[in-house]
N, C-alpha and C positions, 0 to 999 in steps of 0.2 A: 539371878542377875549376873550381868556378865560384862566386865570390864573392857573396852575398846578402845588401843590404841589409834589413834586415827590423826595422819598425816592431811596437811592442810590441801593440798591438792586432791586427792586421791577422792573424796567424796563432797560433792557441790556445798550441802550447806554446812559441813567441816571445812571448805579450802577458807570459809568467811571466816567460822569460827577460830581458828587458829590466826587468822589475821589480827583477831582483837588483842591476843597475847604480847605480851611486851618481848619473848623470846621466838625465836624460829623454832623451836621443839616439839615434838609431835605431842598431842593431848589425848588425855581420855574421856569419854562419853561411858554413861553408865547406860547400857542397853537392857531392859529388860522390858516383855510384852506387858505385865501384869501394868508396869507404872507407866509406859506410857499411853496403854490404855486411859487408864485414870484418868491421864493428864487430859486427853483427848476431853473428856466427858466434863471435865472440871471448866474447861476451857472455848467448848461449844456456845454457850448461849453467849459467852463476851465477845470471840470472833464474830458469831452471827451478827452481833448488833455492831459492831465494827465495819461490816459489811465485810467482810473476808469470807473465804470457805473453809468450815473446820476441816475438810476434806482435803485439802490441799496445805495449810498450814501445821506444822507439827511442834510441838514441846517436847525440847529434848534435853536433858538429865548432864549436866556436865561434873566428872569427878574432882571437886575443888569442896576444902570445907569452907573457903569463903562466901560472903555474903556478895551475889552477883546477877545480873539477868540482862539480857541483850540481846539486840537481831542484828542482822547484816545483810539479809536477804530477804525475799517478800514472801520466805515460804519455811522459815524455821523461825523458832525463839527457843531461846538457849539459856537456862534457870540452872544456876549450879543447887546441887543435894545440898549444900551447908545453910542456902536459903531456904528452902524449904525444911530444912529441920527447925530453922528457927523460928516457922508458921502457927500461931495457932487456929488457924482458920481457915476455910474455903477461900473465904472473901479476900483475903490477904494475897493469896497464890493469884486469886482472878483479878484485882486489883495490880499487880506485879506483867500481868499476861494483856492486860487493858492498855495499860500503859506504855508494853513493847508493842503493841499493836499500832498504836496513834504513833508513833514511828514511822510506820508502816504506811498506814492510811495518809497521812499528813505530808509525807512525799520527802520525810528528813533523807531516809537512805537514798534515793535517788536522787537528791538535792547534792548531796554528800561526792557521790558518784560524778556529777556532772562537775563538779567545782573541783576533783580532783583530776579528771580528764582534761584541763584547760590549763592544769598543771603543768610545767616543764620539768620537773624532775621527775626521773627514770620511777621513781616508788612511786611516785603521784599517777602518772602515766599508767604505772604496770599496775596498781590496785584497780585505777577506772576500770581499765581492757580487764582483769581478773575477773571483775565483777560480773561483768557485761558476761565472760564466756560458762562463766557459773552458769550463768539466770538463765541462761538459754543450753545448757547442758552440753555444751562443750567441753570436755572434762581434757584434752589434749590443748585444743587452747590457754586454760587454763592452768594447767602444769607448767608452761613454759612460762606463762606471766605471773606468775603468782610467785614464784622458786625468788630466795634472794629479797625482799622487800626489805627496808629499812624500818624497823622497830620504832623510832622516833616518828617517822610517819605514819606507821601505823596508830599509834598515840594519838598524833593529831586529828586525825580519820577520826577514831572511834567518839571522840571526848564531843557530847554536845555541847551546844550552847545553854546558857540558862532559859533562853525565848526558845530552844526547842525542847526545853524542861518542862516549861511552866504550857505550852501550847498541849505535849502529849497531857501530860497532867490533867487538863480539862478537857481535851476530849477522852480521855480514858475514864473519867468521871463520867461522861455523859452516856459512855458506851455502858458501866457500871448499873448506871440509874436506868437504862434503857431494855438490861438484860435480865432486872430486876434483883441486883448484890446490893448489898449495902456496903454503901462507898466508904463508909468508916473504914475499910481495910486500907483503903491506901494511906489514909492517915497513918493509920496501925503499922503500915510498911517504913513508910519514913520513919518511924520513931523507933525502929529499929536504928538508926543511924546520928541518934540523939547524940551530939558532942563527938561526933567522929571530925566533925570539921576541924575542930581543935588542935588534933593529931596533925604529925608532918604526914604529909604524902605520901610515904613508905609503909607507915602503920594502916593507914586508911584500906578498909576494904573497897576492893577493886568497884564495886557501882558508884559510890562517891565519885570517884575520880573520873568515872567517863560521864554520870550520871551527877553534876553541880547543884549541894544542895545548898539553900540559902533559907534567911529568916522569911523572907519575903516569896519565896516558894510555898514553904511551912505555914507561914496566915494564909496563901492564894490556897493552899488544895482546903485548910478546915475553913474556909466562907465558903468555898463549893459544897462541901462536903454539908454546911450547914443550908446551905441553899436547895437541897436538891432533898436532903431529908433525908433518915436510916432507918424508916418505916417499912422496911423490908419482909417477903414473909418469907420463911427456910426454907432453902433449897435441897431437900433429901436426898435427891441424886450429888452433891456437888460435896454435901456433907460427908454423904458417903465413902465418895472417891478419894475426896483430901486424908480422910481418916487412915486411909488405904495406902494410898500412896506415901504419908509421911510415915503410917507407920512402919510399912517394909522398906526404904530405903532408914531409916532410924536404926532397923535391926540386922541391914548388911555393914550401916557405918558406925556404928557405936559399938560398946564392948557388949557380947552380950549378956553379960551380970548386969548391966544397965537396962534392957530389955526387959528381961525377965524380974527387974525388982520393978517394974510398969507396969504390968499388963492389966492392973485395974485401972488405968487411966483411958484404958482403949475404948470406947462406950460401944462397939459393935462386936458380937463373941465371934463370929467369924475370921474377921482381924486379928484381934488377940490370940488364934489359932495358930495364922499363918505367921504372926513375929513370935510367938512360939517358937511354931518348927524350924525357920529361920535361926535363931538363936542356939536350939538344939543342936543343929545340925551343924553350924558351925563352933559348936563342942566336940563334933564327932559322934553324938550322942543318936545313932540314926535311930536305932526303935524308937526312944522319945519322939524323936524329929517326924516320924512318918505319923505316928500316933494324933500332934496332931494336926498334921495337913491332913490325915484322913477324917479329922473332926469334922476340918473347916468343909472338904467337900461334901459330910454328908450335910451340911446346911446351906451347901449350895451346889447338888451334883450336877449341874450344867454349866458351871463358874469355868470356862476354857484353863484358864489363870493357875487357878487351883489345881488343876492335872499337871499344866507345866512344871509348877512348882516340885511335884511329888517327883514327876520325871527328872528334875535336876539333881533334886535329892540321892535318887536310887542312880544315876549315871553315876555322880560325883563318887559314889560307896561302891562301885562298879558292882552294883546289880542289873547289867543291862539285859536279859530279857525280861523284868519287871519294869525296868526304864522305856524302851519300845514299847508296853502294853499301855502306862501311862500317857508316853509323850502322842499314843495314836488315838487316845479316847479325847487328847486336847488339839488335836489336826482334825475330828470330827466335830468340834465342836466351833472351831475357828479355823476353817482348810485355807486363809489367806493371808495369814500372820505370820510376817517372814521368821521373826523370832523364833516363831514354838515350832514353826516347818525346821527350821535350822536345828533345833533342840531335838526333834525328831530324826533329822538326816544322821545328827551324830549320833542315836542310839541305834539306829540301823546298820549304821558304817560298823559300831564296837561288835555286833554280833556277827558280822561276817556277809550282811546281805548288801554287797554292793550296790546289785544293779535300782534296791529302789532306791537305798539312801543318795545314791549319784542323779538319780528323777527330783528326789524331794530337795536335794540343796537345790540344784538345779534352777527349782520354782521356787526358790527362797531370792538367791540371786538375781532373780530377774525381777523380784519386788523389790528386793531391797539388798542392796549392793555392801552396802556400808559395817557387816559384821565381818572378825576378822578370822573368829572363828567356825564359821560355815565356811568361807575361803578356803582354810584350812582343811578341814572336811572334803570338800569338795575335791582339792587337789589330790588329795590322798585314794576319792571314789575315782577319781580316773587313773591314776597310776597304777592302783590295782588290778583295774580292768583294762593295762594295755595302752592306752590312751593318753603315752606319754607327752607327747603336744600340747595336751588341752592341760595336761596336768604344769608343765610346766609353764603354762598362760597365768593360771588361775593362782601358780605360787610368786609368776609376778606382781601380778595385782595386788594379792596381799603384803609381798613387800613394800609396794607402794603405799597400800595405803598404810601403814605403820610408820613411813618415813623410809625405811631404807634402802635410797632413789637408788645406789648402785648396784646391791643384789637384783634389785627390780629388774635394772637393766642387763643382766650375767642369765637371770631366767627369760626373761623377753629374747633376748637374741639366739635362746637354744628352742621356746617357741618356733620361733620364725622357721629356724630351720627344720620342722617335724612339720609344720600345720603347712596346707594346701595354700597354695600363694594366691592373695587377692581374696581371700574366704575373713569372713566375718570375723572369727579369732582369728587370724593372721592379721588381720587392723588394727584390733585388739591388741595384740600383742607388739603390732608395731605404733601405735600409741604410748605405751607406756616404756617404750626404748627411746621417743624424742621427747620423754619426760624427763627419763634416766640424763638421757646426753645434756640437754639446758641445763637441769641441775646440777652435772658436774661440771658445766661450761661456768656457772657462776660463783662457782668454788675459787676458780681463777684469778 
């Protein structure tokens, strides 16, 4: 698992995400293939019945221990770890995923969008235009409207109404009832939030406050809930995955003497393996720690996930041609996973072999932009190989996306001057110099 700074411009459904923040400060996302995997699998059959594509929509891991979940866009939903640690259930997470959906579906975000566009203040204005240059992957658009927004509008942005509570609510039930979950989860979900109303404002975890709950929410979702029935039969794939994914994010965020006094609560031994090695490992303790990711992959030696893991392990312990042999048995088993290609580039880059790790970030980047440390990586396979230019593009970008608009702009301008003018990275790079420049124009 790998921690990612990420600046609200720099990546489409992060320039949203960081909208939702009450500060302009860059956030983290917890990236890791194993759980958003999961998420995907957990979160398939509620999209589908939502009518979305799970192919196109993604679940993505925000590092907050609060109790949180939200969209902004028609192609993320954004669940902090601290919610999901507090899960006991599939249905709960897909209850949670149902309901940011009917968001979605229901036309709140682009209702949202259009009523802030009609706005006359410059936040009002620059959130609509942000929006718009997101969704359509304008990322230089973007940069310049998004830089500067006012916090208080952002607030009012994100905070629904109680009729856009009570609307997702029931269709997120229907979606529930239709994908075959038992809708008791979302009951279950609310009741996490039993007597938080009570609390001032300040105390309240952050879904309360964008997310209004009332008594009369509370009776509308259990009539549904009783209306629609919990006659449900188990979903073993959903079981599974939740099992998974709560418990390796549990054993990168908790202590791991809290882990490891668990691991009979896990009910799949494969799991119990890998928040093992997890735990182990970050004791330092790597023989244990390899011991037993190599349990877990022999009960599952196709598991992509499971090599990754071992490969992070032996990187981190700087075993890297043990690291390379792992992270390449998990690029054969998944060659499209920007994550584990990226896991792989940097075990390549540590042993010396530039020329593929500079291929393999390469095709990492072009799937998925958003890691900060493939960036990094990257920048490093071409400065090696000469290739100062590209090198100095790609350490723009990653200042960018961390937030820090004016190194951004200090590497973007010595880009420019190496890369062939009017060429692809030269665009590139001069993008994110009329990032740089607006955001220090709004400094002003």
């Amino acid at each position: 698992m790998v921690f990612h700074r990420v600046f609200r411009w720099a990546s489409i459904p992060l320039l949203s995400f960081c909208m939702l923040t009450t500060s302009v400060q860059a956030q983290n996302l917890l990236r890791d293939a194993d759980i958003e995997y999961g998420l995907s699998q957990i979160a398939k059959p509620v999209l589908t019945a939502a009518g979305l594509s799970p192919s196109r929509v993604k679940i993505l891991v925000v590092n907050e221990s609060t109790l949180n979940a939200f969209v902004v866009s028609n192609d993320v939903i954004f669940v902090h770890y601290g919610l999901i640690n507090r899960m006991t259930s599939a249905a709960m997470l897909q209850a949670v995923i149902a309901h940011e959906a009917a968001h979605i579906t229901n036309g709140h975000i682009a209702r949202r969008m259009n009523n802030y566009a009609s706005s006359r203040t410059a936040a009002g204005i620059g959130l609509a235009l942000a929006g718009v240059a997101a969704a359509t992957g304008n990322a230089q658009a973007a940069a310049g409207l998004a830089v500067g927004l006012q916090s208080s509008a952002l607030a009012r942005f994100f905070k629904h109404t109680q009729a856009e509570e009570a609307s997702a609510d029931q269709s997120g039930i229907r979606y529930l009832q239709s994908a075959g979950v038992d809708p008791q989860g979302m009951a279950d979900v609310l009741a996490l939030f039993n007597g938080q109303d009570l609390l001032s404002e300040s105390r309240q975890d952050p879904y309360l406050r964008s997310h209004p709950l009332s008594r009369d929410r509370l009776r509308a979702v259990e009539a549904y809930v009783a209306a629609y029935g919990t006659d449900t039969a188990p979903d073993a794939t959903a079981d599974y995955w939740f099992s998974r994914v709560n418990g390796k994010l549990s054993a990168y965020t908790r202590a791991p003497t809290w882990t490891l006094g668990r691991m009979k609560e896990t009910p799949y031994p494969d799991v119990r393996y890998l928040r093992e090695a997890i735990a182990e490992h970050r004791q330092s303790r790597t023989k244990q720690a390899l011991k037993a990711i190599d349990a877990a992959i022999a009960m599952r030696p196709d598991d992509p996930f499971y090599h990754d893991q071992r490969g992070q392990i032996l990187l981190e312990t700087r075993n890297f041609d043990a690291a390379v042999a792992a992270y390449g048995r998990a690029v054969q088993l998944a060659p499209n996973d920007a994550l584990i290609l990226s896991g792989y580039g940097g075990a390549l880059l540590a042993v010396g072999n530039i020329k593929d790790a500079k291929q393999v970030l390469e095709k990492a980047r072009g799937i998925d932009f958003r890691d900060g440390s493939m960036l990094r990586d990257l920048s490093v396979a071409y400065a090696k190989s000469g290739e100062q230019g590209m090198a100095a593009l790609v350490t723009a970008e990653r200042y960018a996306l961390s937030g820090r608009m004016e190194d951004a702009g200090i590497h973007a301008k010595r880009a420019l001057g190496l890369l062939p003018n009017g060429s692809g990275p030269w665009q590139r790079a001069q993008d994110v110099l009329i990032a740089s420049e607006r955001a220090e124009k709004r400094k002003k």
